[in-house]
PALUMNU-601087 format. One record per residue (C-alpha): x, y, z. Coordinates in steps of 0.25 Angstrom, whole numbers, plus 2048, in hexadecimal, padded with zeros to 3 digits. Example, Ala and Ser with C-alpha at 12.3 -4.5 7.8 and 13.67 -1.06 7.14 Angstrom:
REM PALUMNU-601087
8317EE81F
8377FC81D
END
This chain:
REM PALUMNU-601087
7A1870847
7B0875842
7B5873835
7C486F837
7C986D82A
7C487481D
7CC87280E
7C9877800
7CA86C7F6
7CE86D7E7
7C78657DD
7CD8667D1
7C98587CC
7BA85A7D0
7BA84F7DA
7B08537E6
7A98517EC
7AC8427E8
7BC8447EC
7B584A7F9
7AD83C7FD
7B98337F8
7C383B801
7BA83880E
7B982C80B
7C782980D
7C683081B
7BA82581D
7C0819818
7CD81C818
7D0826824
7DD820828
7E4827819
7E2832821
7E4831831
7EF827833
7EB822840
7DF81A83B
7E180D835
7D480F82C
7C380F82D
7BA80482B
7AB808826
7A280182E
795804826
78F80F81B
782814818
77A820816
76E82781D
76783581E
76983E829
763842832
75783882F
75782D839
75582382F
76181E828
76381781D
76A80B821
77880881A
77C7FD814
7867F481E
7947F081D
79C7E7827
7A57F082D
7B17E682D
7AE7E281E
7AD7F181C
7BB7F3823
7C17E881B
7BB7EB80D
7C27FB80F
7BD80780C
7B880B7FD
7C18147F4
7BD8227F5
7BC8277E6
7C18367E2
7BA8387D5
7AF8417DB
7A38377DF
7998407E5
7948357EC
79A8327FB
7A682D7FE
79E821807
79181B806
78C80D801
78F80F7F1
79E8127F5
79E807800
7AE7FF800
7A47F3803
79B7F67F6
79F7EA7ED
7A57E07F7
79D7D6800
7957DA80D
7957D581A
7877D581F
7847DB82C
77B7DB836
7777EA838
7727EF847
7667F284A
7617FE849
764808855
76E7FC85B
77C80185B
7807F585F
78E7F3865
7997FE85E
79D7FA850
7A57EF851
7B07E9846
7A67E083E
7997E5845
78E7E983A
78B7F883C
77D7FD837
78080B833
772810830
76F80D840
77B812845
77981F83C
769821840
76E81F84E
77982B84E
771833845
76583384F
76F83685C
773841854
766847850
76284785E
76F84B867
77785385B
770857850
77B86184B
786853847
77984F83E
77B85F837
78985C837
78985082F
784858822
78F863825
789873824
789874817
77E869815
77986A807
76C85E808
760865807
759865817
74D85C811
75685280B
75A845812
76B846813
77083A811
77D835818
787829815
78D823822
79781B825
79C814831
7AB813832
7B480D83E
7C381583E
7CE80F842
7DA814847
7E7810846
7EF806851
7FD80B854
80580A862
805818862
7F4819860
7F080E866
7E480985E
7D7810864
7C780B85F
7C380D852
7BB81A84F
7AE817848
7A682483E
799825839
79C82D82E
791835827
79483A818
789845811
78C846803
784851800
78B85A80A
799855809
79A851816
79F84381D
79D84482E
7A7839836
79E837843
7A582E84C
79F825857
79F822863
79881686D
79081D879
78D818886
78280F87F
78D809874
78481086B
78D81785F
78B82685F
791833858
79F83885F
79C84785D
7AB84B860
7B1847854
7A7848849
7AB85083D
7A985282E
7B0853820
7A985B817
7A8860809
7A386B804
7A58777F7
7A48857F8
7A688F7EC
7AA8817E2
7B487D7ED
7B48717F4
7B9871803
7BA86580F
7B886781B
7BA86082A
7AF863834
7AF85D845
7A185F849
7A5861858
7B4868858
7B486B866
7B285D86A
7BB857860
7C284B867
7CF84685E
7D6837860
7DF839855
7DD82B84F
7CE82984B
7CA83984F
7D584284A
7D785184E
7CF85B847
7DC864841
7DE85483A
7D0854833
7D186182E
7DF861829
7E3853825
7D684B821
7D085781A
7DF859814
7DD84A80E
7CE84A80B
7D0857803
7DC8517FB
7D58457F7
7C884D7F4
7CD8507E8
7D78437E4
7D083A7DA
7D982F7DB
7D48227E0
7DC8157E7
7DD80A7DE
7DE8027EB
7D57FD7F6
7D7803803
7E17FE80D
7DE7F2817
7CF7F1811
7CC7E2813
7D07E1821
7CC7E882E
7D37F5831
7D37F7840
7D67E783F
7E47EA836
7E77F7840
7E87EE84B
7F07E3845
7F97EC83D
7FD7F284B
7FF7E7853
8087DF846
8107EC847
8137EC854
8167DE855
8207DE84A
8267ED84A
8347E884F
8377E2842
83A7F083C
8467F0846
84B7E1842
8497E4834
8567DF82B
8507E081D
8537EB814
8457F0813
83F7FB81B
8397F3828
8307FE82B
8287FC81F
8297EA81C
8267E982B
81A7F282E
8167EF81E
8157E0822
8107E1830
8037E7829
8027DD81B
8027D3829
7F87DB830
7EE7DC824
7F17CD822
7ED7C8831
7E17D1831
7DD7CB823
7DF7BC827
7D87BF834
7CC7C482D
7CD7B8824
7CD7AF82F
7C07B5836
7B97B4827
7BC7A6827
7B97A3835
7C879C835
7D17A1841
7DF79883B
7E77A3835
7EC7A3829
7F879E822
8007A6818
80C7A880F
8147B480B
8197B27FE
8267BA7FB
8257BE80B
8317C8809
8377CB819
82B7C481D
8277CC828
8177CB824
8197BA825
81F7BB833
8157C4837
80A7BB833
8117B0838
8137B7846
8037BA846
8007AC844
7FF7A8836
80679E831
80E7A1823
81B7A481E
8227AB813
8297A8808
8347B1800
83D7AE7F6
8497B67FE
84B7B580C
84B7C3814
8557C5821
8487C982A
8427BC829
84E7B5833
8477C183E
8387B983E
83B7AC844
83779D841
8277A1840
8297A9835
82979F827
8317A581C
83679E811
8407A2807
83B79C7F8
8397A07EA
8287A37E7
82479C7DA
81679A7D4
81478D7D4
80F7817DA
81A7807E2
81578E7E8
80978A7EE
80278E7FD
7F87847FF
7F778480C
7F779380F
7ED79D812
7F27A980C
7FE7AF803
8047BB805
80B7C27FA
8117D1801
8197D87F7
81A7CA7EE
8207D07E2
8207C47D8
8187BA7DE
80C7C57E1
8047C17D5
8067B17D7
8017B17E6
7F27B27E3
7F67A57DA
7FF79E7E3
7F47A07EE
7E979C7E5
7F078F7E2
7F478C7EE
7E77897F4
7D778E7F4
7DA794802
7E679C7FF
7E47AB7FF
7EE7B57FC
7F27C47FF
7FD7CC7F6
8017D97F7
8097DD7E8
8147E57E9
81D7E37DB
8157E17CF
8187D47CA
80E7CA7BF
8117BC7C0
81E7B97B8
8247C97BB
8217D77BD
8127DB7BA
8107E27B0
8057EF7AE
7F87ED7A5
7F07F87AA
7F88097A9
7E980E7B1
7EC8077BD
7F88097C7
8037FC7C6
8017F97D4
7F17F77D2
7F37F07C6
7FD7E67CC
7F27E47D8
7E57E37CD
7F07D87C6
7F27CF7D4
7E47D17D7
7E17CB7C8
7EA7BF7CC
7E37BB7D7
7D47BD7D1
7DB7B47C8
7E07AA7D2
7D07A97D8
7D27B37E3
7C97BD7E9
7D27C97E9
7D27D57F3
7DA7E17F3
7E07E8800
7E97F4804
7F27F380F
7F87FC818
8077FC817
812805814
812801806
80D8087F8
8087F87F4
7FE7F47FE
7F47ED7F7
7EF7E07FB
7E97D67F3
7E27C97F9
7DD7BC7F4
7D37B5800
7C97AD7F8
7C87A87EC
7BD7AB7E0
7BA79C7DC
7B678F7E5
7C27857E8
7BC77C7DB
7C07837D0
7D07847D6
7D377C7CA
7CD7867C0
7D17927C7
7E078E7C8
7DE78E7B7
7DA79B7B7
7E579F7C0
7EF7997B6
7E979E7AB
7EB7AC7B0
7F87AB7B4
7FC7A57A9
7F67B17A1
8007BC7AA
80B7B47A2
8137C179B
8087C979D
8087D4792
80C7E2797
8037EF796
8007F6787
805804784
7FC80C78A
7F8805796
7EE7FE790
7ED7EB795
7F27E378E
7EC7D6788
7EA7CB791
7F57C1792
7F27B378B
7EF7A9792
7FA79E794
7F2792797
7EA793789
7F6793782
7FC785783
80878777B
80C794783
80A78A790
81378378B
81E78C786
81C795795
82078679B
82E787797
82F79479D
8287907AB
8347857AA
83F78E7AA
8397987B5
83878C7BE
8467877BD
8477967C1
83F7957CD
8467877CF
85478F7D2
84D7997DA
84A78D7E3
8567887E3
85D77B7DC
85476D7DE
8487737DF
83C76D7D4
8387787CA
82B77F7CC
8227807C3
81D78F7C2
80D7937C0
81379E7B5
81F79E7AE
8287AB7B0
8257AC7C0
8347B17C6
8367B17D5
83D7BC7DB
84B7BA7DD
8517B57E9
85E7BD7EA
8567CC7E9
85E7D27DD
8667DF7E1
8607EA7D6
8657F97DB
8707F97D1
87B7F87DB
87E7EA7D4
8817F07C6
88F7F37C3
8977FE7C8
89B8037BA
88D8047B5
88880C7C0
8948157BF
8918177AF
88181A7B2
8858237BD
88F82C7B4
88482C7A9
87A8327B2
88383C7B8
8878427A9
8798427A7
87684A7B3
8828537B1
87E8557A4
88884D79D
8948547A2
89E84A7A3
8A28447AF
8B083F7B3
8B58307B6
8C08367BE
8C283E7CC
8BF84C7CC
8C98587D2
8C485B7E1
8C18687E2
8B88747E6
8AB8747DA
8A58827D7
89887B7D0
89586D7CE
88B8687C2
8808607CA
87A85B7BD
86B85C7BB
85F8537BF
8598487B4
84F83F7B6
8518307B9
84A82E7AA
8538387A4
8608327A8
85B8237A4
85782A796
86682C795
86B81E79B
86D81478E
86680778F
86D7FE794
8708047A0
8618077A2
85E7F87A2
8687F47AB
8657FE7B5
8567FA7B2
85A7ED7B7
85E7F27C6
8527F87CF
84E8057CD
8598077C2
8608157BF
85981B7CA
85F8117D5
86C8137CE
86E8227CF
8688217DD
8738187E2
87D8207DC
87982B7E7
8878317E8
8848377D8
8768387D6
86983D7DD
85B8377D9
85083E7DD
84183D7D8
8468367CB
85383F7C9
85F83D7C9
86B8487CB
87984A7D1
87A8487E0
87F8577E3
8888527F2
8888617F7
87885F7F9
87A8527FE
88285780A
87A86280D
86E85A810
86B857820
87584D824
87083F826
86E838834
87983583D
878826836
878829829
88383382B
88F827831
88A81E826
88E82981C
89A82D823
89F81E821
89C81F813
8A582D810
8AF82D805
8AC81C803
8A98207F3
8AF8297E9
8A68357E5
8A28337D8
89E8447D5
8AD8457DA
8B283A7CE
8A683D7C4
8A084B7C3
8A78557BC
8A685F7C6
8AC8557D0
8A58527DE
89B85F7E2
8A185D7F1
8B185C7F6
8B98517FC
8B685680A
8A6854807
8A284B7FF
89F83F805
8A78367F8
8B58337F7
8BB83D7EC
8C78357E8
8CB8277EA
8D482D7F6
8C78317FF
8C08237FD
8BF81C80A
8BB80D80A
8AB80B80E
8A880781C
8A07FA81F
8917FD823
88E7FD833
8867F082D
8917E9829
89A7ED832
8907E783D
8917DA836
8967CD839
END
């Protein structure tokens, strides 16, 4: 036995030994936050028993594909003595069971497949008995050497079986899963991994190389944790499912001591936890290499490294989810979809290419979609709620990044048939008629948003669930109607509570001072006179929604009064469309503030060698606005991101950095490594193309001379710009 890792923790908050269990039971659950080249776990089964007692109490079974798909339980931080696993923390506690046909006892029966039952008790009297017999001192190792039961007392265990999977990449060719009996003793503060291994019998027995411990322990009213490898010297690394000893002791003891002592807790559930794992691993890498080579054809805007890969794994999770669906419904048709404001459509035609029949529908035409071909549908057309926007024919609605139409899709899909299920991933926070408005200050925007989408669809009759994904974004949450909470008879009556509730999100009162809910709305549909009155206003929306169409098409008649679709001309708000003089004015006002209110000229200054030059100060972004007169705040209000984007495109005079703004001081700028060849003949093209505005403006005149500075000093150094290499390529 070696111990290769050993760090002192600081408990200020009084969080262990709780903090100690919630943190290893990321590593169980959750080992692939740590070691990157996993794709995740799956807990096959859990269950306690006594050591070294032959009889072992038998656990409580779990479907191990259920188990994969249902996630692994949030590990709580708030110093719960009790252990981070066992059967009153089970993630299946509280959910539905498969039931399971457990092998008889002493039969190993064929090595745990995906789906096959796994009678823990057996398989752990099994192993515990070979290990009384042939190594006796693993069984002393599961306790740790400091064990603290008293010799008489039967020590309990929780165990858990656990399969690990590795990630699948072209470089690390996706190798067999790894599967863990994983021994937890509270009392000692120990947790054992002992993985196995299938002997010549194709019995399961205990790899000795690799089996090691975490451990926790105090001495003198400190805590420590501590990594132990019961056989060093035999010690066998893969890098994947087995890493390297210097990597347990440093970089998971690292983590698991950091979050020993953090008593946050996620508000969401953990990522891909209704679908298989090793099943998304496989998919995700085969979609990615499929459909790698639209990074190089890109001709969008957006960064294609991150819409690409973001959409080849929403289509990943979606296949894996409707193949899943298929198998429960004993069906092997696939289903049909629409992607409702599909955006570059890239998740359409890769759904399309594997099958699936659908399109996608966006009220603005991108240039990528002429590069997918004939089999990829999309349409371009305005999205209104209405009878006129109805699906019934479609197996599912997809709603990626919706904006507006995110909260009317569980109700578009709800109408448009019994059958119809839905899957929306909110981005922007938006109610029904505009922009979603905060009730609740305890909870983060982004949660409350999700808990109000997931109100619409309990609403609408749906069944919700709640899902992570993996992509490269900060909103990854899922959420997923697939059944529906009342029989097909009482559509009628359902569809008047659905109207009753939206009606109810009609002007939806905002928060009280101090965070506290506001009163529920009233509801529209009791009060016959304010029906009435609301009428006049759906009739001016639809004419509206009539010009959006275009001329000759018949009004539409809106579910709620005061829906706006996006525009189909995308408005350009980076205040480079406001008037040259009013930049000019906010520019000079900002620079007297910086400078103090020293006065600046309006003319060209005298060329010349400077012995100092006033730099100004630094303000805040909130100081400067202070000093800004109301008008001009409103108007820059109007333009995204405001003051902020404002001085930012003024580059030549300001600098904004960590929410302050100063002077751009040109001698540091030219001190600073010189840019790539590239960037350095685009720069050259662009030299003495614009007056410098220190040289016209500051009182101190331009901090570098003629020969240096990169602007023209005088109308008699301007050169004419140069066209771009783009439009110089151009027919």
């Amino acid at each position: 036995m070696a111990e290769v890792g050993r760090v002192r923790v600081c408990d200020p908050g009084a969080l262990l030994p709780g903090g100690f269990w919630a943190a290893v039971a990321v590593w169980l659950e959750k080992p692939q936050v740590v070691n990157k080249r996993l794709s995740g776990a799956r807990l096959e089964a859990r269950g306690s028993a006594a050591l070294p007692r032959a009889e072992v109490c038998r656990p409580r079974p779990s479907a191990g594909l259920e188990q994969e798909r249902r996630g692994p339980s949030q590990g709580s931080a708030e110093g719960d003595p009790g252990p981070g696993f066992g059967p009153e923390r089970s993630p299946t506690a509280g959910g539905p069971e498969q039931a399971q046909a457990p092998l008889l006892a002493g039969d190993p029966g064929p090595p745990f497949r995906t789906g096959r039952a796994v009678d823990l008790g057996s398989l752990w009297g099994r192993l515990s008995r070979s290990l009384a017999d042939g190594s006796p001192e693993v069984l002393a190792f599961l306790s740790g050497p400091g064990a603290r039961s008293p010799p008489e007392a039967p020590q309990q265990l929780d165990l858990a079986l656990r399969t690990v999977i590795p990630k699948r990449s072209a470089r690390c060719p996706l190798s067999a899963p790894g599967r863990e009996v994983v021994v937890q003793d509270v009392p000692n503060g120990t947790i054992t991994f002992l993985p196995l291994e299938e002997n010549e019998d194709g019995h399961l027995e205990v790899k000795m190389n690799n089996v090691y411990q975490i451990q926790l322990s105090r001495s003198k009213e400190e805590w420590f944790i501590s990594v132990l490898i019961f056989c060093p010297e035999r010690w066998h690394s893969d890098g994947v499912i087995h890493p390297n000893p210097t990597w347990l002791g440093e970089e998971l003891l690292a983590r698991l001591a950091k979050w020993s002592v953090e008593s946050k807790k996620s508000e969401f559930k953990s990522t891909l936890s209704l679908i298989s794992i090793l099943r998304y691993s496989q998919v995700y890498q085969e979609l990615k290499e499929k459909y790698k080579e639209m990074v190089k054809v890109w001709p969008e805007v957006t960064d294609p490294e991150k819409f690409v890969y973001e959409d080849v794994a929403i289509a990943a999770y979606l296949l894996i989810l409707w193949e899943e669906e298929r198998a429960q419904r004993g069906v092997t048709t696939k289903q049909s979809f629409v992607d409702l404001g599909c955006g570059n459509g890239l998740l359409v035609h890769i759904l399309c290419s594997e099958g699936h029949p659908g399109r996608g529908i966006d009220v603005r035409r991108r240039k990528i979609w002429d590069l997918y071909g004939p089999q990829t549908q999309l349409e371009e057309d305005v999205i209104t709620p209405s009878d006129e926007t109805l699906f019934p024919g479609v197996d599912w609605l997809i709603g990626n990044h919706s904006d507006e139409l995110t909260p009317w899709i569980p109700v578009i899909a709800a109408r448009s048939s019994y059958a119809c299920r839905f899957l929306v991933l909110p981005c922007c926070f938006f109610d029904f008629t505009g922009r979603f408005c905060r009730r609740q200050s305890r909870k983060t925007q982004y949660r409350e948003y999700l808990d109000f989408v997931r109100e619409v669809g309990l609403s609408c009759g749906f069944h919700m669930e709640e899902d992570c994904l993996r992509i490269p974004s900060t909103k990854r949450v899922c959420l997923i109607g697939k059944s529906r909470t009342y029989p097909p008879s009482e559509e009628v009556w359902m569809d008047e509570q659905r109207t009753r509730y939206i009606r109810s999100r009609q002007g939806c009162p905002r928060s009280l001072p101090g965070g506290q809910p506001s009163p529920a709305a009233p509801q529209v549909a009791a009060d016959r006179e304010a029906h009435r009155a609301l009428g006049a206003e759906a009739k001016g929306v639809s004419e509206a929604c009539t010009a959006a169409h275009g001329a000759g098409t018949p009004a539409v008649e809106l579910w709620l009064p005061g829906f706006h679709p996006r525009e189909k001309a995308e408005p350009v708000r980076n205040c480079a469309s406001l008037p040259r003089d009013f930049i000019d004015q906010v520019v000079l006002q900002v620079a007297n503030l910086l400078l103090g209110g020293k006065k600046l000229h309006t003319g060209s200054s005298q060329e010349g060698v400077l012995k100092t030059w006033n730099g100004g100060e630094s303000l805040s972004l909130m100081e400067v606005a202070r000093e800004l007169d109301r008008e001009t705040l409103q108007r820059l209000k109007r333009e995204c991101g405001g003051l902020q984007t404002l001085l930012r495109n003024s580059h030549q005079v300001f600098a904004v950095l960590n929410g302050r703004v100063h002077l751009r001081d040109w001698r540091r700028e030219l001190q600073r490594e010189k840019p790539p060849e590239a960037k350095r003949s685009l720069s050259s093209e662009a030299l003495k193309t614009r007056i410098c505005w220190f040289f016209t403006h500051h009182p101190d005149g331009c901090v570098l001379s003629s020969a240096c500075c990169p602007f023209a000093h005088g109308p008699g150094e301007l050169r004419p710009p140069q066209a771009s290499k783009k439009k110089r390529q151009a027919p």
